[in-house]
N, C-alpha and C positions, 0 to 999 in steps of 0.2 A: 493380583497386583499388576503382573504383568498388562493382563485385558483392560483394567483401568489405562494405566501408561501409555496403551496402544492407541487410544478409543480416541475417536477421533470427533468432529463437532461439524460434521456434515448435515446439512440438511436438503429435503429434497424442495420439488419446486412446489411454493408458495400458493395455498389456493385461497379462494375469497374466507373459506371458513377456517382456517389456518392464522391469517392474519393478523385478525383484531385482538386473540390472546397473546399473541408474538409481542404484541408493541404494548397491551398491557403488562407484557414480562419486564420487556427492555424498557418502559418506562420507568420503571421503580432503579434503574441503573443511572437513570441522568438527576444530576440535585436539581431541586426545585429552589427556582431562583424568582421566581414572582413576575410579575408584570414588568416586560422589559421599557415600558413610559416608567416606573415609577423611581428608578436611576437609573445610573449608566453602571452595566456590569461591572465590576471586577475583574483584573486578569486574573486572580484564582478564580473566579466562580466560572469562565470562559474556557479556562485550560478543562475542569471538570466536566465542563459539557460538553468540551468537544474530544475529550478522553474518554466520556461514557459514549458519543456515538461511534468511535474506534472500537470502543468491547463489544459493543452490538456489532460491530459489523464482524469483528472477531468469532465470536460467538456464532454468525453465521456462516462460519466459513466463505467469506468473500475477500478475505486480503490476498494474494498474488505475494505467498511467505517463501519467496527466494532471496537469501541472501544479498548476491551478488546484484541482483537487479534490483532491490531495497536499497541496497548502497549507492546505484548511481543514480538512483529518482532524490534519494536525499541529500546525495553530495552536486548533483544538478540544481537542487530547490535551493541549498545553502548559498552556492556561490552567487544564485540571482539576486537573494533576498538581503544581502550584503549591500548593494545597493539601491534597496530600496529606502524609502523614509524612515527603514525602522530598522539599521542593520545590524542592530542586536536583540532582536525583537525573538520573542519562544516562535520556532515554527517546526510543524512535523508533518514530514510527505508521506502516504504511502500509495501503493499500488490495490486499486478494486478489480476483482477479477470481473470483468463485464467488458462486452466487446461492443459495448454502444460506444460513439463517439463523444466523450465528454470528461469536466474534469468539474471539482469543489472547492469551494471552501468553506469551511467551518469554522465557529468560536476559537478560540485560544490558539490560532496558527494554524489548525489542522490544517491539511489539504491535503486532496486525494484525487488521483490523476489514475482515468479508465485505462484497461487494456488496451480496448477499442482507438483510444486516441494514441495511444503509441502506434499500433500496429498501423492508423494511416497517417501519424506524421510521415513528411518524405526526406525529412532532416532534423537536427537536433535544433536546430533555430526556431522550427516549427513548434517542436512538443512547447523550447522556452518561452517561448510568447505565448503561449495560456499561462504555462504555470507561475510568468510574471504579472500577467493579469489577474491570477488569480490570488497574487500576493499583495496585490497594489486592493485589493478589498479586501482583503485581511489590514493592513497600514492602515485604512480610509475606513478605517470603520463601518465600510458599508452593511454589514447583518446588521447589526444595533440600528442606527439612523432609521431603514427601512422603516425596523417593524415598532420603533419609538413612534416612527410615523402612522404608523395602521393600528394605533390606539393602544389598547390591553393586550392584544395579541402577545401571547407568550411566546416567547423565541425555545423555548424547550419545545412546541408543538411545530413549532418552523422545521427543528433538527428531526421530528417522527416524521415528517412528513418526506423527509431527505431519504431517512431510512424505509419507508416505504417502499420510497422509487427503487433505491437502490435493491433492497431485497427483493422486491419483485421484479426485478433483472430484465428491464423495461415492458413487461408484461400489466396492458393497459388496464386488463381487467382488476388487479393489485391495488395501481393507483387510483381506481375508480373508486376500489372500495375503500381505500385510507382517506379520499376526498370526502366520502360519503359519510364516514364514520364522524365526520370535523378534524382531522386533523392539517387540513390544509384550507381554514376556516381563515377569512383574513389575507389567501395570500395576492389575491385580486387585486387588494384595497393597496400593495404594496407594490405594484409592479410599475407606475411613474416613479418612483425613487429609483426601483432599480434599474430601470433606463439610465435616469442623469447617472446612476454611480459605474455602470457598462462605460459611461463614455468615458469618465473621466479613470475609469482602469485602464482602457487602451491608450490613454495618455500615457500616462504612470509606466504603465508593462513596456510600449515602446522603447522608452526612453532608459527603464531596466535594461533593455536589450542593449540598446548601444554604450550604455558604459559595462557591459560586460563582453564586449566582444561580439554578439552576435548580428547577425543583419536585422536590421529596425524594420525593414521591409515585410520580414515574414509572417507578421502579425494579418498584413493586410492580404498577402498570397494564401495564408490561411483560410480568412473569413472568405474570400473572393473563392476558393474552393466548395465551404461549405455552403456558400451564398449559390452556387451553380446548383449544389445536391437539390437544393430547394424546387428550383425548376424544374431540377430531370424526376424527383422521386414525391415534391410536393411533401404531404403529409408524412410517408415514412421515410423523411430522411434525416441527416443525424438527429441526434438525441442533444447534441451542443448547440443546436438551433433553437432546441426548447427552454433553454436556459440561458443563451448569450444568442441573446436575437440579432440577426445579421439582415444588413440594408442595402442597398447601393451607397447610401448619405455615409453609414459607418466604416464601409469599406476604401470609400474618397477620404475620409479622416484620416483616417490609419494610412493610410498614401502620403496625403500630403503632411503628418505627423514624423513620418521614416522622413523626408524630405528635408527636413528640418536639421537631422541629426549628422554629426561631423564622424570622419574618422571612419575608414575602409574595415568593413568587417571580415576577420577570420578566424575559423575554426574547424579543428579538424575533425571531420565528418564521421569516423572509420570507428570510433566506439558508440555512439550512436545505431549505428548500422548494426554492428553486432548485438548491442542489448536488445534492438527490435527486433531481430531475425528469434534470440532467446526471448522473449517475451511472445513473439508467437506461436512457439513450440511449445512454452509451459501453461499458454491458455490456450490452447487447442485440445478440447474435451478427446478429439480421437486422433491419438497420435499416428494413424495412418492416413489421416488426410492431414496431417503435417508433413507427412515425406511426401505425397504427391506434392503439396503446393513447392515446395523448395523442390524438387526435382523438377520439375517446368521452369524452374529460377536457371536451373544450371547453366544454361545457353548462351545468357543475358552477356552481349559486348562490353559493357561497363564495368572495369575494371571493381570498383567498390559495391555495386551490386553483385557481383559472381563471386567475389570473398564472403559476404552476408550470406549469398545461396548455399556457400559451400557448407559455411559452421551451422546453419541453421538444416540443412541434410545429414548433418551430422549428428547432431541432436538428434534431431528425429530418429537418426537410425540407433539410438543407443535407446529411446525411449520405446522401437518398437524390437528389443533388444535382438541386435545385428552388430554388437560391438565388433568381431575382425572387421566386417567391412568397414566401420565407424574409423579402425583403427588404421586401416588402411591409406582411407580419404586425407585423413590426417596428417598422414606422412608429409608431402609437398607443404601442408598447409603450414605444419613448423618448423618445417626446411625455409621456407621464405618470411614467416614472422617467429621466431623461435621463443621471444619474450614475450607473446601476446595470453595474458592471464586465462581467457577462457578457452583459447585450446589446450593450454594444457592442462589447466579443469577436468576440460572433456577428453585427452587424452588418457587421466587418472580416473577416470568414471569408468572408461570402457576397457582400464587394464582391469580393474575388479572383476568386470560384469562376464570379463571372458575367463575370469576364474584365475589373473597373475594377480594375487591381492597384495602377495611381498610385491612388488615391483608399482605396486597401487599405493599401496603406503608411502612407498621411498620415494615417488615421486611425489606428493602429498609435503611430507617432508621439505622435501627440496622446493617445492611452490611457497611452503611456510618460512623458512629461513630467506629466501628472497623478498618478499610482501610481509615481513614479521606483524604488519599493522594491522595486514586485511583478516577484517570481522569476518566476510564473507569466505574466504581460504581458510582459515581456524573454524568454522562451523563445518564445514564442505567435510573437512579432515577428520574430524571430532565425527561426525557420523557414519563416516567410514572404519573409522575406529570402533566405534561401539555394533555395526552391521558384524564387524569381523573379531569380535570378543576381546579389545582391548579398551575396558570401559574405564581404566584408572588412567592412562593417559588420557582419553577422551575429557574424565572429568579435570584434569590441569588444564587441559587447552580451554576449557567454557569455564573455570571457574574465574578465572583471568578477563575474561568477556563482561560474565556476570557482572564484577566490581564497574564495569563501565557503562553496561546497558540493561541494567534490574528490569527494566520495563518489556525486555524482548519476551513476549512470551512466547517463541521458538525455544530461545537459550532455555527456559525453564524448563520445558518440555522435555530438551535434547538432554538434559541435567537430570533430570528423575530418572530415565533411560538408563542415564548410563550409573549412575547413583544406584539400582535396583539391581543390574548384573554385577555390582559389584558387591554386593550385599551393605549399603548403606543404607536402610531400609527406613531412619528416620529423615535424614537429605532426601530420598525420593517422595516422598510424601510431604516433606516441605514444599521441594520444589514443583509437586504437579499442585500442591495447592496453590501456589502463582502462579502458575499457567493460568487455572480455569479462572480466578478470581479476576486474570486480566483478559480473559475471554469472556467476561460477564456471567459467571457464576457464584453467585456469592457462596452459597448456600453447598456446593462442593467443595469450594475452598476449606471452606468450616470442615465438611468431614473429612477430608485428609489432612488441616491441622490437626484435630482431635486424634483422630488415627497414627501421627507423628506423634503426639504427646502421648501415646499408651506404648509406643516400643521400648523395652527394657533399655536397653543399651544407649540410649540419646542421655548424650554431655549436657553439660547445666550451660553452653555456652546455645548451641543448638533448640533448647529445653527454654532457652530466657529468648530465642527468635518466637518458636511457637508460641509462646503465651501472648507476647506482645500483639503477634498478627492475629491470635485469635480473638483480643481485643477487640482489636481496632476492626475485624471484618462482622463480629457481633453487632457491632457499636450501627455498624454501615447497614445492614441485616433488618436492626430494629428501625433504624430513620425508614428504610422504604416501605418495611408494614407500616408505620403510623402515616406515612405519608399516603399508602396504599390505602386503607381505611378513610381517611377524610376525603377521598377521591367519591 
């Protein structure tokens, strides 16, 4: 039981013969929605598709599942998308673990913004101006139009073609072979579309930018950046040039666009700073070339970059576990910001790791009762909890979450965990069947339903969950063999 709970959904790097059975897997996870000429989607059949390319990507272990930086990519995506054309529109941000520079968008709101482009935004204006571009095609319809335009082409074979790229973690040879295989059949035929609708995003995103406060300008200091890469690096430069093609002509746009916009922009810079410093430390595959890089930061004269240096050495030093020293550096750091949420995160990470765990808890505690709200402080805590065998408090603080975000499959994870130390053995089996079912497993979810419905002790309330979901993940089971068979 345990080794199940534990068992993680890593996979290794992706080879030409690996591939093709991958996306015939993860195909049978997207509904088949027909020829996107022969209407215009639905927002349900849109959310499903772009909810089945989040389990695939799930599934491949490629989302960047830290709470606290989950929370400020979606609470940065919300506030922009507030004023877009559509500010009550479904939309969901998350983080792909990939250091190429680049961001998405998919059917039904998704949108999913690379590591790689955090770690070279050089400010929070920068990351916003994609991610409102990339909103303003989500608002504008632009997937549909496209591929309405490039005839029968299915837009389910658009989103393999997405996850291709993506899982082959820009490994050319990957997308050679998913082109080759036809999954990217059609997309030729569509790329005049997707010009006119680039432009009329950098409209749209600009102009998000300045009713939200941020500089309109940064759109165009962006592309004029990655517009240089071009020259210096030619063909291997960003990966956002392959997919938001940059000009001199769209860069003058986007110039004389900001130009247009009223009203002095300001925002404070200093948590931006900080999520990037943690955002490079938790996608830095070798956490010792994460304390090199932030140790050469230390020096930096600029007030705002030598605070990012310091938390982000911080980090590192707890990751390549050096907590005293961690614990040390820290001192000043909350003597001068004493409110600032992720030091003392990271000061509660490295009282554990140095073996104070009461004094890890209590500050835990004391982070929780200040932030009562924060999802990401109540998950942080709840797992310190269960590392340190107090898995019934653990399970009050996630079952509370639970009622609010059923869809996190962390919370479900972190929930079986602590559900199984505490000997709730029918709850843990619930809950890792939600995990994998939303990590695009159908077929595991079923046997730890089943496995829930054989434990003596499970209540009829418990007992009437299991039955229902093992319905409904049956029901899901059979549409993809038959749809899997007419294929």
């Amino acid at each position: 039981m345990i080794k199940r709970i534990h068992q993680g959904i890593r996979t290794s790097t992706l080879c030409l013969l690996m591939i093709f059975p991958l996306f015939a897997q993860s195909a049978t996870e997207l509904p088949n929605i027909g020829d996107s000429s022969d209407s215009v989607m639905s927002p349900t059949s849109a959310r499903e598709l772009g909810e089945g390319l989040l389990r695939m990507l799930r599934h491949n272990d490629m989302l960047l599942n830290d709470p606290y930086l989950q929370g400020y990519i979606t609470n940065l995506g919300y506030r922009l998308s507030t004023a877009s054309d559509d500010p009550g529109g479904h939309f969901v941000f998350f983080i792909v673990k990939d250091n190429s520079v680049n961001a998405f968008a998919a059917p039904g709101g998704y949108i999913g913004v690379h590591t790689g482009l955090i770690r070279i935004a050089e400010n929070e204006s920068e990351l916003a101006s994609v991610i409102s571009h990339e909103i303003a095609h989500v608002t504008q319809n632009h997937l549909f139009r496209a591929y309405e335009g490039a005839g029968k082409q299915r837009i389910t074979t658009a989103i393999l073609m997405l996850a291709a790229i993506l899982l082959g973690g820009g490994d050319s040879q990957v997308t050679t072979a998913a082109v080759a295989g036809g999954l990217a059949a059609g997309a030729q035929t569509s790329i005049n579309f997707t010009r006119q609708h680039e432009k009329e995003a950098d409209r749209l995103g600009i102009e998000i930018l300045s009713q939200t406060g941020y500089n309109p300008y940064s759109m165009a200091v962006f592309f004029q950046r990655m517009h240089n890469a071009t020259r210096l690096y030619g063909s291997e430069g960003p990966e956002f040039l392959r997919t938001h093609p940059v000009t001199s002509t769209r860069v003058a746009d986007a110039q004389n666009r900001a130009a247009q916009m009223q009203g002095t922009p300001s925002y404070n810079d200093e948590i931006f700073q900080l999520a990037r410093a943690r955002a490079m430390v938790l996608s830095e595959s070798d956490p010792q070339r994460a304390l090199k890089i932030f140790r050469a930061k230390l020096d930096s004269t600029e007030p705002l970059a030598r605070l990012a240096a310091e938390y982000g050495y911080v980090l590192a030093l707890i990751r390549t576990r050096q907590p005293e020293i961690a614990l040390k550096r820290l001192e000043p750091m909350l003597k001068s910001k004493p409110d600032y949420l992720l030091f003392q995160l990271a000061r509660a990470d490295a009282l554990e790791l140095s073996g104070q765990v009461k004094a890890s808890l209590k500050l835990y505690d004391q982070i929780l009762t200040a932030t009562p709200d924060s999802r990401a402080v109540s998950m942080y805590y709840a797992s310190a909890l269960i590392r340190n065998q107090q898995p019934e408090a653990a399970r009050k603080l996630l079952r509370s979450l639970l009622d609010k975000y059923n869809n996190d499959s962390l919370l479900h994870q972190m929930y079986a965990r602590a559900s199984e130390k505490s000997q709730n053995i029918g709850d843990a089996y619930f809950h890792l069947a939600e995990y994998y079912y939303l990590n695009g497993n159908t077929e595991l979810a079923i046997d730890n339903l089943s496995r829930a419905r054989d434990v003596p002790e499970i209540d009829y309330y418990l007992r009437s969950k299991v039955d229902a979901r093992l319905k409904q993940y049956r029901t899901t089971l059979e549409h993809k063999l038959e749809h899997k068979e007419k294929e």
